[in-house]
C-alpha positions in Angstrom: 70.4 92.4 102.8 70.0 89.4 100.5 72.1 87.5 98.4 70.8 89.1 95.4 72.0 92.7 96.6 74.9 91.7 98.1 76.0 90.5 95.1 75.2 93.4 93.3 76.2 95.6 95.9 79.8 94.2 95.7 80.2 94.2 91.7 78.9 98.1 91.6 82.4 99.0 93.5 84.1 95.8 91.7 83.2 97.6 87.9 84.1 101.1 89.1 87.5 99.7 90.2 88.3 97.7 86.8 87.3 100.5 84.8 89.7 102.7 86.3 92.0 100.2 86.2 92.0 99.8 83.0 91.6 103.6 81.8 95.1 104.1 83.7 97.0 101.3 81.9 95.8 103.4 79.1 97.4 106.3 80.2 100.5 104.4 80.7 100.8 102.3 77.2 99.9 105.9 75.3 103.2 107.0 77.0 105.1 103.6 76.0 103.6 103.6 72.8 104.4 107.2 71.6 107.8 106.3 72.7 108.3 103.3 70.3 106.4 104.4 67.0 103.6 102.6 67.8 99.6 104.2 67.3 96.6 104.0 69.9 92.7 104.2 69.2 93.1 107.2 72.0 94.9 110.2 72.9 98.4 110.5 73.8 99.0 111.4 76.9 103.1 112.5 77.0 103.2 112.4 80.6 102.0 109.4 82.8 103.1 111.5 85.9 100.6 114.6 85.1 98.1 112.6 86.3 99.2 111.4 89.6 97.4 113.1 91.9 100.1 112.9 94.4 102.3 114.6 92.0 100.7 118.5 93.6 101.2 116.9 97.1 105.2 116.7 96.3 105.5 119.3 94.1 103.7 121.6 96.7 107.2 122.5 98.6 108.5 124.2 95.5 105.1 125.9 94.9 105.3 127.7 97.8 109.0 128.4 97.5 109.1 129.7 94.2 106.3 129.4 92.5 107.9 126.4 90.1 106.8 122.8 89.6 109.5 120.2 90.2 110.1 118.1 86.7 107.2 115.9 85.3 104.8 117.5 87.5 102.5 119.8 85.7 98.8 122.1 86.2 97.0 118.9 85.4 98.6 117.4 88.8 96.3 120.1 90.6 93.1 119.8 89.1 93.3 116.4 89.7 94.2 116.1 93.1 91.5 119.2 93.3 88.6 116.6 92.1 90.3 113.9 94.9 89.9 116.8 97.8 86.3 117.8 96.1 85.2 113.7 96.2 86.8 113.8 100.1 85.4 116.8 101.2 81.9 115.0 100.5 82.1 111.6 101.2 85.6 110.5 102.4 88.5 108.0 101.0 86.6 106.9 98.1 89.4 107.8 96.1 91.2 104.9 97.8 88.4 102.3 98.4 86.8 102.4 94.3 89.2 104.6 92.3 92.8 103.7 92.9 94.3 101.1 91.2 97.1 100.1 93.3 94.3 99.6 95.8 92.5 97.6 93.5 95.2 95.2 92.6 95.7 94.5 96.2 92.4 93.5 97.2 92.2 91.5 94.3 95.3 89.5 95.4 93.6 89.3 99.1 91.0 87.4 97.4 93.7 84.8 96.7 95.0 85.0 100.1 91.3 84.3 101.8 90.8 81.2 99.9 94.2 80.3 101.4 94.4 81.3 104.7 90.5 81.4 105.4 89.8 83.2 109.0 93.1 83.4 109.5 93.7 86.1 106.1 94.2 89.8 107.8 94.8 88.4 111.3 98.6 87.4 111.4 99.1 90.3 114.0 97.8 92.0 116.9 95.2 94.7 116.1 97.3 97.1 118.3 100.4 96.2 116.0 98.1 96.7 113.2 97.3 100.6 114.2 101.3 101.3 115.1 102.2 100.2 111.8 99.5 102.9 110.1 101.0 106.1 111.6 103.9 105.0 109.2 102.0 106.6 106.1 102.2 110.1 108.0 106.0 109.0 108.4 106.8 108.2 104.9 104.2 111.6 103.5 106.6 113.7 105.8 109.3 112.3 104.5 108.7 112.6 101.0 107.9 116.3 101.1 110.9 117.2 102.5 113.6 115.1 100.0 111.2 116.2 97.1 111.5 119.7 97.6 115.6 119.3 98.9 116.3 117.3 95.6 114.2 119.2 93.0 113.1 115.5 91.1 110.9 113.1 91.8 112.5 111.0 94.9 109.4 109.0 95.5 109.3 107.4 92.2 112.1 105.2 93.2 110.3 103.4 95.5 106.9 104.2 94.2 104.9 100.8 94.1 101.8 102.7 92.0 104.9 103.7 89.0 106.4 100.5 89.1 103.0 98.5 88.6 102.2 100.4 85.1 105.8 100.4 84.3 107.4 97.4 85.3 106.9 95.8 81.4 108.6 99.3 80.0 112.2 99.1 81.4 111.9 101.9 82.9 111.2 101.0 86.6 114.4 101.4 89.2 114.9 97.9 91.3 114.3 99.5 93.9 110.4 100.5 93.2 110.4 96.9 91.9 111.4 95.3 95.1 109.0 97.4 96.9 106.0 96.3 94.6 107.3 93.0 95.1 106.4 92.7 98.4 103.8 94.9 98.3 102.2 92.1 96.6 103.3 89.2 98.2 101.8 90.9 101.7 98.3 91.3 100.4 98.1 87.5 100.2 98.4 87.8 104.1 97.1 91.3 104.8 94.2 93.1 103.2 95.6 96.2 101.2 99.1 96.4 103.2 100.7 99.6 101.3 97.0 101.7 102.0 96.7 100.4 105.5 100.6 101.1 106.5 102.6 103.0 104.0 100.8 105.4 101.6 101.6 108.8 102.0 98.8 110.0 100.0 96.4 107.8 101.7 97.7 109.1 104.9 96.4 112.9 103.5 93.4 111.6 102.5 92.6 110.0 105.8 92.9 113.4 107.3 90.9 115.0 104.9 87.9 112.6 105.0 87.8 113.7 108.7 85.9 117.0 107.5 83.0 115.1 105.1 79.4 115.0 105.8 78.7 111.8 104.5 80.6 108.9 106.9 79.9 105.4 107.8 77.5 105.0 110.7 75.9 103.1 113.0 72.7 102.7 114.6 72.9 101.4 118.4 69.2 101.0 118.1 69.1 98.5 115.6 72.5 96.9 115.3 72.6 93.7 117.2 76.1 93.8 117.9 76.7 90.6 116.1 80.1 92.1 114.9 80.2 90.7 111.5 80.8 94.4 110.1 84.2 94.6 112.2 85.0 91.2 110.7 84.6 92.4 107.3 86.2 95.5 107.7 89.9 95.3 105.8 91.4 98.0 108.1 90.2 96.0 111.4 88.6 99.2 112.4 86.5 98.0 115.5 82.7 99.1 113.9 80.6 97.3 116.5 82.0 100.0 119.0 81.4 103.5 117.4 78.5 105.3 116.5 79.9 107.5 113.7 83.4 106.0 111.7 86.2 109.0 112.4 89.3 106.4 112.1 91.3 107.9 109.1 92.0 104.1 107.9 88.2 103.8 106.5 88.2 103.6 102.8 84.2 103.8 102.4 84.6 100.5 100.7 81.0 99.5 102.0 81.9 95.9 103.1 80.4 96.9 106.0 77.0 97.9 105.1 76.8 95.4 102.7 77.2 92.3 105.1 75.3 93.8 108.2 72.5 91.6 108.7 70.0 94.6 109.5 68.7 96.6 106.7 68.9 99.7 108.8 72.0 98.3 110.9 74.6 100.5 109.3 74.4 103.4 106.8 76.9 105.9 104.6 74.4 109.0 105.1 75.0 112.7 105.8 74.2 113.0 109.2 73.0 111.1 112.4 69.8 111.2 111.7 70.9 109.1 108.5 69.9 112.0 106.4 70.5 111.5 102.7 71.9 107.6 103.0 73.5 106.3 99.6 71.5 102.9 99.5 72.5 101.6 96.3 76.1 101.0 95.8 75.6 101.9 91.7 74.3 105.4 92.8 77.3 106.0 95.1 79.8 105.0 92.2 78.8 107.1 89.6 78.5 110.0 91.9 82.1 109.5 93.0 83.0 109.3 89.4 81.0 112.5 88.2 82.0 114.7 91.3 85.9 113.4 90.8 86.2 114.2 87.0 83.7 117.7 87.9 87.2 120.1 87.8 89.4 117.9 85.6 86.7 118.6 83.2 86.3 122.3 83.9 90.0 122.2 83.7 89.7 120.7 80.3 87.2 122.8 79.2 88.8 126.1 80.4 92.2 124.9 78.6 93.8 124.9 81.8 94.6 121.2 82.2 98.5 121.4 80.8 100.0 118.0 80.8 103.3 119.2 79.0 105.7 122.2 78.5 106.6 122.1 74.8 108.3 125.5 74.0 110.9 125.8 71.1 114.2 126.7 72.5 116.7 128.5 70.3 120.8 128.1 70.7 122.6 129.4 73.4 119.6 131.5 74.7 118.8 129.4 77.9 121.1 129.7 81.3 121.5 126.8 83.8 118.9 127.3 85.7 115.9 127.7 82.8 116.6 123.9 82.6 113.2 121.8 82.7 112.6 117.9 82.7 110.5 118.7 79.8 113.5 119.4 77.5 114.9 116.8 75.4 118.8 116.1 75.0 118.6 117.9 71.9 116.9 120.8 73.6 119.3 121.6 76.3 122.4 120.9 73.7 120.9 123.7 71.7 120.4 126.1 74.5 123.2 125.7 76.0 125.4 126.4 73.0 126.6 122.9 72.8 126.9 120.0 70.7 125.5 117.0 71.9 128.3 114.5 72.0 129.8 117.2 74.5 126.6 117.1 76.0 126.9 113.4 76.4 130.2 113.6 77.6 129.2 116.1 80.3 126.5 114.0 82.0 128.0 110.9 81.5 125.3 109.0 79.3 125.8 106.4 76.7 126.7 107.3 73.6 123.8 106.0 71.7 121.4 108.0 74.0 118.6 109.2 71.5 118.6 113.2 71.6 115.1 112.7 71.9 115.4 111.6 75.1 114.0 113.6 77.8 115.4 114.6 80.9 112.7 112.8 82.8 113.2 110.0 81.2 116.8 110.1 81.5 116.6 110.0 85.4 114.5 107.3 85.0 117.4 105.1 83.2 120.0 106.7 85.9 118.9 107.3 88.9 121.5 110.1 89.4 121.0 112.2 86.8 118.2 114.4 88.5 117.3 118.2 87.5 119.2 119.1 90.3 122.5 117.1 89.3 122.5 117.9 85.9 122.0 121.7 86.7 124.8 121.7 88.9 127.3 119.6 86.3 126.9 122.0 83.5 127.5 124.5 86.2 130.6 123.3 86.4 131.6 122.5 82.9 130.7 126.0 82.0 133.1 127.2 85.1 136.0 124.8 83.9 135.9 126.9 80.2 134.9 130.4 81.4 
């Protein structure tokens, strides 16, 4: 491959990724906007979290449980994780090689880190080391389900690194999810994309998933000349030279690979091993990611089944403890709960000034202990004490 198409080949991905980028800080500053008076050229989106796709993978406990989404988490969460599964199925961890942002914003600090460190970038440990530390994402996904479905909220959020980069600026970001962001980024100017390669949990689910699609990274032994330049591009040190077909659940179909094998028929991202339907142009492969991605988030849309936000009137003293949702504002669950919100204040132990506009999700975000699950069980007890 050329310089020409090399260069190309690397800024089709490179686009993709600062569009999406930029279309979820969007989402974000809608929600801080809307929040602070302020008006957007675009539509508000109330709820940053309804489109997380991760949001159905920890939300999924209480699905099958009850039937119930945990608080913040919404319909919208499932069509959107549908249209990651649908773009998996197919052709693998796109998702995480041109769509995520969080990815994104680490390899653009590793491009800091190479000019640095030069040969050395990526290889301050063993490769072995390397492939331990990566069954920690299945660690950390396990993990997460079962706190998320014991505690009813949004446990992962505290050390979230993806909420914490759109939010740091807002306030609104625990010190926690800050310190882990922190050195989320400081690794990736010594490791390429550390939080994907050891500690996602959704990246770990998506690895797994990719397993089943058609369309994989390959190799032909007839032409490759074992030069091993695609191993040494590779950012998850996956070992290409040596496999026929790419099965390890690390490979984020980023196409550095294909795009720096010397041999035009070297290495392909094709449906089978007869390199049946190969996606030669990087452009092509983008939008198609894009389009077959946004396919049920647009049915969804379409259909009016993509609900971001529970916004139901409530009426005094006609809601019991357990009807309580994130959704509801301070002066919501005052109202239905037959109180007055100063005694409502009182009882959860906020400030004073707290706006009654405030919502519950956002009120765990400003104290970390105030989840749906505590504040169900301390008006629980207030109502006990005058009963």
């Amino acid at each position: 491959m050329n310089r020409v198409k090399k260069r190309s080949a690397l800024w089709a991905r490179r686009s993709i990724q600062i569009v999406f980028f930029l279309f979820i800080f969007a989402v974000a500053f809608s929600h801080y906007a809307e929040k602070n008076g302020m008006d957007v050229p675009w539509p508000v989106l109330h709820n940053f979290h309804a489109v997380c796709p991760f949001g159905a993978v920890e939300t999924a406990g209480r699905l099958v449980m009850d039937g119930s989404f945990i608080p913040k988490i919404h319909e919208s969460n499932l069509w959107v994780f549908a249209g990651v599964m649908l773009v998996t199925l197919l052709f693998g961890a796109v998702f995480c090689g041109w769509l995520c942002p969080l990815g994104s914003v680490q390899e653009w600090i590793g491009t800091i880190g190479k000019k640095i460190f030069g040969k050395r970038y990526n290889r301050f440990i063993g490769e072995r080391a390397d492939r331990v530390l990566g069954y920690l994402r299945y660690a950390v996904l396990v993990l997460v389900l079962l706190k998320t479905t014991q505690m009813v909220s949004l446990v992962f959020q505290r050390v979230d690194p993806y909420y914490a980069l759109f939010h740091f600026w807002m306030g609104d970001v625990l010190p926690s999810a800050m310190i882990v962001l922190g050195a989320v980024l400081a690794l990736s100017l010594f490791f390429e994309r550390p939080w994907c390669r050891w500690f996602c949990p959704f990246g770990a689910l998506i690895g797994l998933v990719q397993l089943f699609a058609p369309w994989k990274i390959r190799r032909n032994s007839a032409e490759c000349s074992a030069c091993g330049a695609c191993s040494r591009m590779c950012p998850m040190r996956i070992p290409l030279e040596k496999k026929t077909t790419v099965l390890d659940t690390r490979c984020n179909r980023c196409g550095n690979c294909l795009t720096v094998c010397p041999k035009e028929a070297g290495m392909s991202f094709s449906f089978s091993r007869a390199s049946l339907y190969p996606m030669k142009r990087r452009l092509v492969t983008g939008v198609l990611i894009v389009l077959v991605f946004a396919a049920p988030i647009l049915f969804a849309h379409a259909g009016g089944f993509f609900h971001t936000s529970r916004n139901a009137k409530v009426q005094r003293g006609k809601i019991g403890v357990e009807e309580i949702r994130g959704t509801m504002t301070m002066e919501e669950i005052a109202r239905g709960m037959g109180l007055d919100s100063e005694m409502l204040r009182q009882v959860l132990g906020v400030e004073e000034n707290m706006p009654e506009s405030t919502k519950l999700y956002d009120l765990e975000d400003l104290q970390a202990s105030l989840t749906l699950k505590t504040v169900k069980q301390k008006l629980s007890d207030y109502l006990g004490e005058i009963n």
